[in-house]
Structure formats: C-alpha cells, structure tokens
C-alpha positions as CSV (number, residue, x, y, z in Angstrom):
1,X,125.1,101.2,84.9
2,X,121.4,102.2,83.1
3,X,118.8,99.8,84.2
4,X,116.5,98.8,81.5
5,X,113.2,97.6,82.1
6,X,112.0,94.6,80.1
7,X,109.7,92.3,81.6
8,X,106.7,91.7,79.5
9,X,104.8,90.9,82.0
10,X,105.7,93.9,84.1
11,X,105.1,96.3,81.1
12,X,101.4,94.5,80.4
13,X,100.9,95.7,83.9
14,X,101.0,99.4,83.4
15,X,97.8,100.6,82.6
16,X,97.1,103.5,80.3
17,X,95.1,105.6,82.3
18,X,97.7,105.8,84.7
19,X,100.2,106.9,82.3
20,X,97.9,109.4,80.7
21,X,97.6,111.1,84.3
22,X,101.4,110.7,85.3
23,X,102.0,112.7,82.1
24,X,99.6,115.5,82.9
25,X,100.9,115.5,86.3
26,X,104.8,116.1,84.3
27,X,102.7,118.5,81.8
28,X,102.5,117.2,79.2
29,X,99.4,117.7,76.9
30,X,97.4,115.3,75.0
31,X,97.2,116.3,71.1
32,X,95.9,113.3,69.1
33,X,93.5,110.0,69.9
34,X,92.5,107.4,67.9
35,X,89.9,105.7,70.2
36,X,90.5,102.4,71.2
37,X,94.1,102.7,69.7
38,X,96.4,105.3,70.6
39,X,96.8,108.7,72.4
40,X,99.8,111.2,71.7
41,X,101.1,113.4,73.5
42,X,103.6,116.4,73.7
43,X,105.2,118.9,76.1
44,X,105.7,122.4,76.4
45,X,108.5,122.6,78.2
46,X,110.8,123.6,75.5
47,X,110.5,125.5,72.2
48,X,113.0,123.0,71.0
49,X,111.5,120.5,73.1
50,X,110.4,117.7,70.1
51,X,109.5,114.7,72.0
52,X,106.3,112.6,72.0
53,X,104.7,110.2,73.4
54,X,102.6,107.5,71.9
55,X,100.9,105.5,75.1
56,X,98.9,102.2,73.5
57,X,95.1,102.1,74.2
58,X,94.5,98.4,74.3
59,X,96.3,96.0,76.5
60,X,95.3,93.3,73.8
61,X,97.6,94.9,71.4
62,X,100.8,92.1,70.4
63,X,102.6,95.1,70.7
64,X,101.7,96.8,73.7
65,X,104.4,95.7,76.1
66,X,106.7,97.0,73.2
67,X,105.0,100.2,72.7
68,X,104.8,101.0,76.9
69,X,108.4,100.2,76.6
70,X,109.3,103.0,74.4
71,X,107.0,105.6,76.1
72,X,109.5,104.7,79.6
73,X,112.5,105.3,76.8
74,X,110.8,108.9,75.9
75,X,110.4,109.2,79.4
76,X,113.7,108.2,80.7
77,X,115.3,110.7,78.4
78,X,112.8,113.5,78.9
79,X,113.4,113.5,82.9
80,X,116.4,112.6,83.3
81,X,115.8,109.6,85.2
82,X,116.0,105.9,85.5
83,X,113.5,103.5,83.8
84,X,112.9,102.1,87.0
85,X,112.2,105.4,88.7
86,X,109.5,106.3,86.3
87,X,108.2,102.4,86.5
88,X,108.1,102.6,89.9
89,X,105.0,105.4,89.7
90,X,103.3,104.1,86.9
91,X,102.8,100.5,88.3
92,X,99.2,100.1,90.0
93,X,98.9,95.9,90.1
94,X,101.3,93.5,89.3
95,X,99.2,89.8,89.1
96,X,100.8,86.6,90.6
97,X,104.2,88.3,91.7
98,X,106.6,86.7,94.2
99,X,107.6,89.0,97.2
100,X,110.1,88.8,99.4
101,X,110.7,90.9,103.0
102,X,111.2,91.2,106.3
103,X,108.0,90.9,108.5
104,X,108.3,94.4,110.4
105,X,104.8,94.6,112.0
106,X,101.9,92.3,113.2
107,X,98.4,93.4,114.0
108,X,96.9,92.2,116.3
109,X,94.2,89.4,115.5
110,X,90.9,91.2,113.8
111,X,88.7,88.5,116.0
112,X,89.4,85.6,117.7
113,X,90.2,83.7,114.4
114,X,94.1,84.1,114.1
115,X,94.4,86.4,111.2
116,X,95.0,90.0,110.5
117,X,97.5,92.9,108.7
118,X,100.9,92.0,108.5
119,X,103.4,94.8,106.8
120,X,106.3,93.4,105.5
121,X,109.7,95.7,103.9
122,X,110.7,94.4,100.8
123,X,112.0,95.0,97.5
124,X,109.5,96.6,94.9
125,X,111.1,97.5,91.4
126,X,114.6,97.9,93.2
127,X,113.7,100.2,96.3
128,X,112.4,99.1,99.9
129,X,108.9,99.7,100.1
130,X,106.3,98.4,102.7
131,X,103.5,96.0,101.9
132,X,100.8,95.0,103.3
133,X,99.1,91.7,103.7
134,X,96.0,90.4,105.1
135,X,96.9,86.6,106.4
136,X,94.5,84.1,107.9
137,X,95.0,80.9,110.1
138,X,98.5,79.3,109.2
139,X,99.5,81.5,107.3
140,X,99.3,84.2,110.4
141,X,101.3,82.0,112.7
142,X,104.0,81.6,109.9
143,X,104.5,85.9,109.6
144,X,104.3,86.0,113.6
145,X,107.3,83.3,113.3
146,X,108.9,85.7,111.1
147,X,109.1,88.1,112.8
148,X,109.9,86.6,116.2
149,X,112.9,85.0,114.6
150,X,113.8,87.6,111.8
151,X,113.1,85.1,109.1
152,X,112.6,86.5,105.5
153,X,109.2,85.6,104.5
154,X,108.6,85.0,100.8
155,X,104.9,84.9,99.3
156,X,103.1,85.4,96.0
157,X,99.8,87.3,95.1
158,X,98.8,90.3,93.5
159,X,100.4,93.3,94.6
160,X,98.7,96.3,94.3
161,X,99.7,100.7,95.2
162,X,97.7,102.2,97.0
163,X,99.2,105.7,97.7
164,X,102.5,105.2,98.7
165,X,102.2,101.8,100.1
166,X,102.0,98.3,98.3
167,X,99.1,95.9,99.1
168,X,99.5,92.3,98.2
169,X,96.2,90.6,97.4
170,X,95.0,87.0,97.1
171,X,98.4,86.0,98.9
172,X,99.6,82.1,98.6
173,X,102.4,79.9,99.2
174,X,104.2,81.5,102.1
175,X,107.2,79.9,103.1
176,X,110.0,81.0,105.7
177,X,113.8,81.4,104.9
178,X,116.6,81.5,107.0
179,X,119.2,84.4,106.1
C-alpha cells in the first residue's frame, strides 16, 4: 500500500528553504530562479537522469500546497521512498496540531512552581518519535498522572524539529485517556 500525502495544511507547512537544503544535501543542483516565484532544480546522478524539481517560493501562492505536493511526487520516485519518509525530514513546524503519546519522562520541577519538561512518544507522520513539552501548573500534575497510570495523554500546539527530536510549543487542552 503507497501512502500519499495530502493534507493541505500539512503541505503549507513545509517551508522552502528547507527543501532547497534537503535537495542539496540528496545533490541536487539549483539551475533556474525566478525570485519570489520559483526555483528549479536538477540532478546529476544520471546521464539519463531527467527529473526536476520545481519548489514554490511563496507560501501565499493558491497553488503552493499543490505544487510542494508534486516536488514529494518527484521525490518519491527519484529515491525510492515513501511520501511520508521524505515528509518526515522536510517538516520543521506544524501550527495547531493534535498529539497523542505516552508520557515516558518527567523532569523534575524547574522551581518550586509545579512545571517543567515532559517528553512524550507519539506518533509523528506515522513513526514514533519523542516530543517534548514544557507544562506549567495543572497541566504538569495531569502528565505526572500520565505517567503514574500509563494514561495516553493527548494535547494540541505547535510542534516544531529540532534535530531529531519534536518540540511542541504553545501546548493547550490536555486531556487524559484511558487505553
């Protein structure tokens, strides 16, 4: 079964400059730009090798969501590899998601205030991945609840890579679940 990446919202997430390095990284080389507009690139991998890549300048575009679609679809088929492999490293912040996880460690309190890190192991563009979140007050007592009881813990914010980890920002209405 192909996955097939299609969330608007997720694809308005991807940022340009991000893709423009992950291609470098694959090498690929930059050969056109139309400031502002659009940036194309090509690789030399192969003397047959005629794909390109067109990666949108401008979030505000209509069609940017469309046009970061098709430069996974180039991708996809140029590496071999699932859309939400190559998703999965070109994602830097996600706004208002909803997360889901396990609460697998607690800080201890930063100051006598009850609040501090809390890293949780849930599901980020289908594979485990850790994330951490700074909680304060109620919110704190509700993750140390978690994980006292093994309760999935469910919260939304905006979650952000850093390196290999994910950090969820600005996080709000935290609820418990029973499994």
């Amino acid at each position: 079964m192909k996955a097939i990446v299609s969330d608007v919202e997720i694809l308005k997430s991807i940022e340009p400059c991000c893709v423009s390095s992950y291609l470098k990284s694959k090498g690929w080389h930059e050969r056109t730009r139309v400031p502002n507009e659009v940036s194309g690139w090509t690789r030399d991998t192969f003397a047959s090798d005629k794909l390109k890549i067109y990666i949108p300048l401008d979030p505000s575009f209509d069609d940017y969501p469309r046009r970061m679609y098709e430069v996974i679809e180039v991708l996809e088929l140029a590496e071999n590899r699932s859309q939400l492999d190559i998703l999965s490293e070109l994602i830097t912040i996600v706004h208002n998601v909803t997360v889901q996880g396990v609460v697998m460690q607690i800080d201890t309190p930063l100051s006598e205030h009850l609040n501090g890190e809390v890293t949780l192991v849930g599901v980020v563009v289908d594979k485990l991945r850790k994330i951490k979140i700074e909680l304060n007050n109620h919110d704190y007592i509700l993750a140390i609840k978690a994980y006292q009881e093994r309760l999935i813990i469910t919260c939304q914010g905006d979650l952000i890579k850093d390196r290999d980890a994910f950090v969820l920002k600005n996080p709000s209405n935290i609820t418990l679940e029973n499994i």
